[in-house]
MARNUFI-567085 format. One record per residue: residue in one letter; x, y, z of N, C-alpha, C in turn. Coordinates in pm, whole numbers, plus 50000, padded with zeros to 5 digits. Layout:
<rs>
AXYZXYZXYZ/...
</rs>
This chain:
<rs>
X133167747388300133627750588434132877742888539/X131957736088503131197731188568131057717188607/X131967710588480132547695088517133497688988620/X132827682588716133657680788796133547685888932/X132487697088963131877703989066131167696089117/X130757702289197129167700589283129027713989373/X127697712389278127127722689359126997725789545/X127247735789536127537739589743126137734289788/X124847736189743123777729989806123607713489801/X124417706889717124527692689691125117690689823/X126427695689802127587693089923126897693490028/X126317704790120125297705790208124387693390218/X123977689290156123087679790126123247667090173/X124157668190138125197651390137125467650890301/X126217661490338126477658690472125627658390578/X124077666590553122907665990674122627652390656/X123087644990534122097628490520123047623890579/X124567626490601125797615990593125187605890725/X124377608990837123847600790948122727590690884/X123087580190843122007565890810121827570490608/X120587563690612120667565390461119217560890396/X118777566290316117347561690299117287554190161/X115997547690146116167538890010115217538889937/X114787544289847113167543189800113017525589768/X111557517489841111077507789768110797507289668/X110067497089612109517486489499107957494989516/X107527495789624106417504789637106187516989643/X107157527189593107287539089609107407544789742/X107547535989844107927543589971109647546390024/X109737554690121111277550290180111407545090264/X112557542390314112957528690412114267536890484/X114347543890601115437543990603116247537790705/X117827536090702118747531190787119637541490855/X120217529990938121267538091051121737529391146/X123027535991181123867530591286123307538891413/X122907525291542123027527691627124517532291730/X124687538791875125247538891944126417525391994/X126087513891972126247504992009126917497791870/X126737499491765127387497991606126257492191526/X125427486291606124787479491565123697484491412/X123017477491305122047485091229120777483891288/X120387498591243118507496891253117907507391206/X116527503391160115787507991094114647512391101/X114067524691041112987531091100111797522891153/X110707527691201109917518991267109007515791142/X108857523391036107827519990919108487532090799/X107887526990685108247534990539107647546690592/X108237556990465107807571990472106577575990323/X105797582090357105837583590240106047594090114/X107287600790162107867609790112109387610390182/X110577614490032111727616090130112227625990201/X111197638790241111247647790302111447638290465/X110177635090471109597628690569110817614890644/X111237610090569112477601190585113557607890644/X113977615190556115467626690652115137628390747/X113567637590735113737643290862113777634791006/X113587620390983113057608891087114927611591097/X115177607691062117247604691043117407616291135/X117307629791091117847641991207117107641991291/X115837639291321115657635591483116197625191552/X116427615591539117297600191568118977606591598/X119417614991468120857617991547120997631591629/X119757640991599119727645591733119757645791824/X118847627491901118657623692025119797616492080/X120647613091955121957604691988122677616592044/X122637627491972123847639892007123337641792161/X121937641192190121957645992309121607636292436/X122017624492387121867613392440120697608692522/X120077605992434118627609192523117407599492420/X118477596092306118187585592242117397567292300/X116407563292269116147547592321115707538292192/X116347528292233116557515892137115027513192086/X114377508891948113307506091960113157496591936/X113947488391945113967475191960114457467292079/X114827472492211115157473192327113417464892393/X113027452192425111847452592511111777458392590/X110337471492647110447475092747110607468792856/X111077474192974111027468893170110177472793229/X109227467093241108097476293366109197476693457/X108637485693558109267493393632108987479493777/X107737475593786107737461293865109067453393853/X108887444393746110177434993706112087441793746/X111917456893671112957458993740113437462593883/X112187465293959112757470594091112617453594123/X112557445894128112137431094161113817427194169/X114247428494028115867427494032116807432194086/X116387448794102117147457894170117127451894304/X116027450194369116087444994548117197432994533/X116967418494476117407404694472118957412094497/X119517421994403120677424094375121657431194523/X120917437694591121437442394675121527437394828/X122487435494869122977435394993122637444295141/X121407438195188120617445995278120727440795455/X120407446395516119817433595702118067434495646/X117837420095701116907420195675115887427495704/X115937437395791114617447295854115007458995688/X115597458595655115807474095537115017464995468/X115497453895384115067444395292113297446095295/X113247440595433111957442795403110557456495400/X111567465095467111347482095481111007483595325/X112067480595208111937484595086111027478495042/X110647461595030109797455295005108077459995038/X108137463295173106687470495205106377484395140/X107417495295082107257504195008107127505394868/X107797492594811107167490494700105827482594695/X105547478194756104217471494775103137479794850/X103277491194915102197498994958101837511494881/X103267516294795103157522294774103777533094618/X104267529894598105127527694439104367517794338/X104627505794326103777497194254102907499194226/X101257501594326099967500694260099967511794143/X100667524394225100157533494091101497533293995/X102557527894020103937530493874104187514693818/X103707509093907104357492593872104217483793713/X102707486593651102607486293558103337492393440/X103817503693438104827513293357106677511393308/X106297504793163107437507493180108837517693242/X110117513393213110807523493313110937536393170/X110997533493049110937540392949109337556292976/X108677547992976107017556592998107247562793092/X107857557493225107877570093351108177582993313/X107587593993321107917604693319108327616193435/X108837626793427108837630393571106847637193617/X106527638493487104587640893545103917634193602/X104657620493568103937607093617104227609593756/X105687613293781106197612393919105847618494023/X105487630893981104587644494081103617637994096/X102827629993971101237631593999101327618894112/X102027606694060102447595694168102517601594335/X103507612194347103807619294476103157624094557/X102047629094446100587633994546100127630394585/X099657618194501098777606894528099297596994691/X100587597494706101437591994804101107598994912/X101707612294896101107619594996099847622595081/X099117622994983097457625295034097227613095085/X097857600695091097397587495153098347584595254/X099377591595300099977582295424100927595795491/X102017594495595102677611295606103677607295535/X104187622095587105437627795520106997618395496/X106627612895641108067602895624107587591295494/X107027587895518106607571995422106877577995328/X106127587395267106157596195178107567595095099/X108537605195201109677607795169110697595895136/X110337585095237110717568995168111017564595043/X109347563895033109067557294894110097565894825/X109897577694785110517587594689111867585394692/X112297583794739113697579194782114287567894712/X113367559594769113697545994713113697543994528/X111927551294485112157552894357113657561394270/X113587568994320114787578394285116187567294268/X116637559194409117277552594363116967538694289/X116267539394267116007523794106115987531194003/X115967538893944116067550993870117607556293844/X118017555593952119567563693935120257547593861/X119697536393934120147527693893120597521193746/X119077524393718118527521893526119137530793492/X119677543393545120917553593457121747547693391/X122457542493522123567535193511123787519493431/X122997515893448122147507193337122297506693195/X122167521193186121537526693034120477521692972/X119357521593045118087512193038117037526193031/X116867535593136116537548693065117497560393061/X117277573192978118047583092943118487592193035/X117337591393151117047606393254116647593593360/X116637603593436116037600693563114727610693642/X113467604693617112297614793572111537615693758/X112547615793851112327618794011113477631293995/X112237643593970113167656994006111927664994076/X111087660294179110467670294258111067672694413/X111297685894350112687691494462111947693094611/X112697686194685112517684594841111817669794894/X111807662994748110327651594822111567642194866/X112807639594862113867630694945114067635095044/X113717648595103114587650495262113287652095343/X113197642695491112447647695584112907656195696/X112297657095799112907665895953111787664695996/X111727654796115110737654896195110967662296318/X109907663196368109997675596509110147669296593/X111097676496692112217675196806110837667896883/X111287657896972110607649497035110977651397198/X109997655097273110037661097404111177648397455/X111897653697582112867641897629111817647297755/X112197635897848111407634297987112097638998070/X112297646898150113127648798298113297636398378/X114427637698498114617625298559113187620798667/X112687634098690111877637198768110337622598732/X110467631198568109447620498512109927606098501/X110657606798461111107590198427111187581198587/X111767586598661111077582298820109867579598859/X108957588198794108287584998881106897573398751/X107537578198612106767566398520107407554798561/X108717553298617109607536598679108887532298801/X108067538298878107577533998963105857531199011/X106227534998873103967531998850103997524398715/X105177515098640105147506398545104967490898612/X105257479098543104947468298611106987461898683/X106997458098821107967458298857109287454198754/X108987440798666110067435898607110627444998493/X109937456598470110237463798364110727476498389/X111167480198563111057493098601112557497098572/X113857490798604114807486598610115307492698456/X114717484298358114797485398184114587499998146/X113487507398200113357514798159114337524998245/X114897525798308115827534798397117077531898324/X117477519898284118897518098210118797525598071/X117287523497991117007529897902117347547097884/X116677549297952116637562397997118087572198015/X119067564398117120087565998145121497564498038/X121257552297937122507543597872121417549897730/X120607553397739119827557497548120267542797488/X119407538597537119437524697455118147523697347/X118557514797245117527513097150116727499897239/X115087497697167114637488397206115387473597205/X115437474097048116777457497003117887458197097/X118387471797157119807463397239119147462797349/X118057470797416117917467497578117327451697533/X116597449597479115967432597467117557421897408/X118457429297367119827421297346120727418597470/X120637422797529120937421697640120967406597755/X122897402397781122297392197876122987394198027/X123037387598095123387394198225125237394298250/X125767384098173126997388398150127517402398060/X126837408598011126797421597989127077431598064/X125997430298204125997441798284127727438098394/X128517450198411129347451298527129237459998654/X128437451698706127857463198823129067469298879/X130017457198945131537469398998131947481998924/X131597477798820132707487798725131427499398666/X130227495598671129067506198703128827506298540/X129397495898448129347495498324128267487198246/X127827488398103127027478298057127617478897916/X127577462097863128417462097745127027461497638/X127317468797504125997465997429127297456397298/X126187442997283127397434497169126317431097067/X124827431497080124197422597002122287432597045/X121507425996930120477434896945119747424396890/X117987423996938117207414696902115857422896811/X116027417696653115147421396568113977417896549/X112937418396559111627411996494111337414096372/X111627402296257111177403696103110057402096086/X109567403696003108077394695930108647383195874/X109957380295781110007365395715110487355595818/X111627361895902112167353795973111747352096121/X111237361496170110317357596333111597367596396/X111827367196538112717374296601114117368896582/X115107377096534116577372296567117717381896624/X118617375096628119357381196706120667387396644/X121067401796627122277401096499123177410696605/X124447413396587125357418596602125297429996539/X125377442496633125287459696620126657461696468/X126307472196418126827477896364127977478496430/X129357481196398130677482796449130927498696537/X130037510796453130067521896567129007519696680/X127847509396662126997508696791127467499796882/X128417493596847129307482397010129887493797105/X129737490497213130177500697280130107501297465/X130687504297550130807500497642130357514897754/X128897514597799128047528197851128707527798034/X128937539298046129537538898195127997546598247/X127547537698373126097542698397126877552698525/X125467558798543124957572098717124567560898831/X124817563598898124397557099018122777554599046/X121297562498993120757556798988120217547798896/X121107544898785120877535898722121747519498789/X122957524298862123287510898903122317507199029/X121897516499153120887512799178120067505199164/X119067506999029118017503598992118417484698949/X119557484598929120247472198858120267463598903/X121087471999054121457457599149120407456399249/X118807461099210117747455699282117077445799160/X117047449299037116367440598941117487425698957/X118757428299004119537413098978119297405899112/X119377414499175118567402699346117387396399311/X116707407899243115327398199215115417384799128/X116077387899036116327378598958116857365699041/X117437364199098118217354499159119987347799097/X119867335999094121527329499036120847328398890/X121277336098846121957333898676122907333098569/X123077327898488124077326698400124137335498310/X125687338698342125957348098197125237348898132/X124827339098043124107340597872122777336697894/X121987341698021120627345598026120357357997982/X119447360097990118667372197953118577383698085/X119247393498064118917400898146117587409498212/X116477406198082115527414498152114597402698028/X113587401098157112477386098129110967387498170/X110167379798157108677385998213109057377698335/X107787379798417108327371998579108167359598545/X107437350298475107597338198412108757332198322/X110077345698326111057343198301110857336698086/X110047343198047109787341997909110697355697836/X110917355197726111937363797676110787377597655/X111657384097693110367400497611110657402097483/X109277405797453108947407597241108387396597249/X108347384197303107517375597222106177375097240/
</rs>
C-alpha cells in the first residue's frame, strides 16, 4: 500500500524547499541556490555547515522577498554622498534652491550620513543624525535638512535601491515660525524719515505694495505708473554664490500689477524729481552715485 506514496511529511517537505535548492559539496558542506526577484540566479553568501542551516538561509531570503524588504547582495552599495550627488545633477531647480540644497547637504546631512551607505541608513541612524542637527543650528535648518533627506530617500524607493524609507521621526518635516510683528503706518513714517534719503521712498513702496527684497531691487522706472497710481512687478534681482547677482523673471502667480495709497504715490513722485530724466530701463531705485543696490 505503500508503493507509490509519499509520505505527508515528505510532501510538506518538498514544498517549504520548493523556494531555491541546496546542494551538498565535494567538501561536505551546502551550497544553496535561488531565484531572485528580477529572474535572475544567486547564491548564498557562503556554504552551510549543516542542511538545517541551509533551508533555513532559503526561508529567510523568501520571507524577505514575500515582504519585500529583500536586498540584492550582490547589488554594490551607494553611499548616500554619491547618491544625493546624482539626485541634485538630476533635478530641475532656480538656482538659489539648487544651491539652498547644496549648502544643506554640505552643512549638514553629509558630515554625519554621507559616508553610509543608502542600504546601512537606518531610521536610528536618522533620530540620532536629527539630534545631532538640532542641537547645532534651529529649528528651520533643522526642518530643511530633514526634508530634503526624506526626499532622496523617497527617491531610492522609487529606485528600488533601498526597501523602506528609514526618515519616520514624526513632526521633524513641518516648521511654524512665529507671527512676525508688522509695523504701523505710524512707524514706518517715521523709520522713512530717519533712513538715508535715497532709500526712504523704497521703503514706503515696500511697506505699502509688500514687496520682496528681489522685486523692489527688480525694479526699473518704466515699471512705476504714477497717473494710474500703479507699479508693475515683471522681474526680480537674485544674489547667487556661483553666479554673482542676476536677474530672473517672477514666478507666473508673482507678476502682477499693485494699485498703490496715495502716500505711497507721494513718496514716488518726490524720489522721481530727485532722480531727474530717466529711461525706462533704468533702475528705479540707485545709491546717489547712481550704482545699482545689492552690490
Amino acid at each position: 500500500g505503500r508503493i507509490g506514496r509519499e509520505r505527508p511529511g515528505a510532501i510538506m517537505s518538498q514544498r517549504r524547499r520548493a523556494f531555491g535548492n541546496v546542494r551538498k559539496t565535494a567538501a561536505g558542506k551546502y551550497q544553496v541556490r535561488y531565484t531572485g526577484p528580477d529572474g535572475l540566479p544567486r547564491k548564498g553568501p557562503h556554504t552551510f555547515a549543516t542542511k538545517g542551516e541551509a533551508t533555513g538561509f532559503l526561508a529567510e531570503v523568501e520571507a524577505d522577498l514575500r515582504r519585500k524588504t529583500w536586498s540584492d547582495p550582490q547589488r554594490v552599495p551607494v553611499l548616500l554622498e554619491e547618491y544625493a550627488a546624482t539626485w541634485l545633477e538630476q533635478r530641475t531647480l532656480a538656482i538659489r534652491s539648487r544651491e539652498g540644497y547644496e549648502d544643506l547637504l554640505r552643512l549638514h546631512i553629509l558630515p554625519s550620513l554621507g559616508h553610509l551607505s543608502l542600504t546601512d541608513i537606518t531610521p536610528v541612524h536618522v533620530r540620532s543624525w536629527h539630534a545631532w542637527v538640532n542641537g547645532r543650528t534651529g529649528p528651520r535648518a533643522t526642518s530643511r535638512a530633514y526634508g530634503l533627506l526624506r526626499s532622496i530617500f523617497n527617491t531610492a524607493l522609487d529606485d528600488e535601491v533601498v526597501s523602506s524609507n528609514p526618515c519616520r521621526v514624526k513632526g521633524a518635516g513641518q516648521y511654524k515660525s512665529n507671527e512676525r510683528p508688522f509695523p504701523t503706518e505710524a512707524e514706518m513714517e517715521k523709520l522713512a524719515t530717519s533712513i538715508v534719503p535715497h532709500l526712504s521712498a523704497a521703503l514706503v513702496l515696500t511697506y505699502y505694495a509688500g514687496l520682496r527684497k528681489g522685486e523692489l531691487l527688480g525694479l526699473k522706472v518704466k515699471d512705476l505708473d504714477l497717473p494710474r497710481g500703479t507699479v508693475r512687478i515683471e522681474r526680480a534681482v537674485v544674489r547667487t554664490r556661483t553666479s554673482g547677482v542676476i536677474v530672473k523673471e517672477p514666478k507666473a502667480a508673482s507678476r502682477r500689477t499693485i494699485a498703490l495709497p496715495d502716500q505711497a504715490i507721494r513718496a514716488l513722485e518726490e524720489h522721481c524729481l530727485g532722480l531727474g530724466p530717466r529711461e525706462g530701463e533704468a533702475p528705479l531705485f540707485t545709491r546717489p552715485d547712481g550704482a545699482v543696490l545689492g552690490d
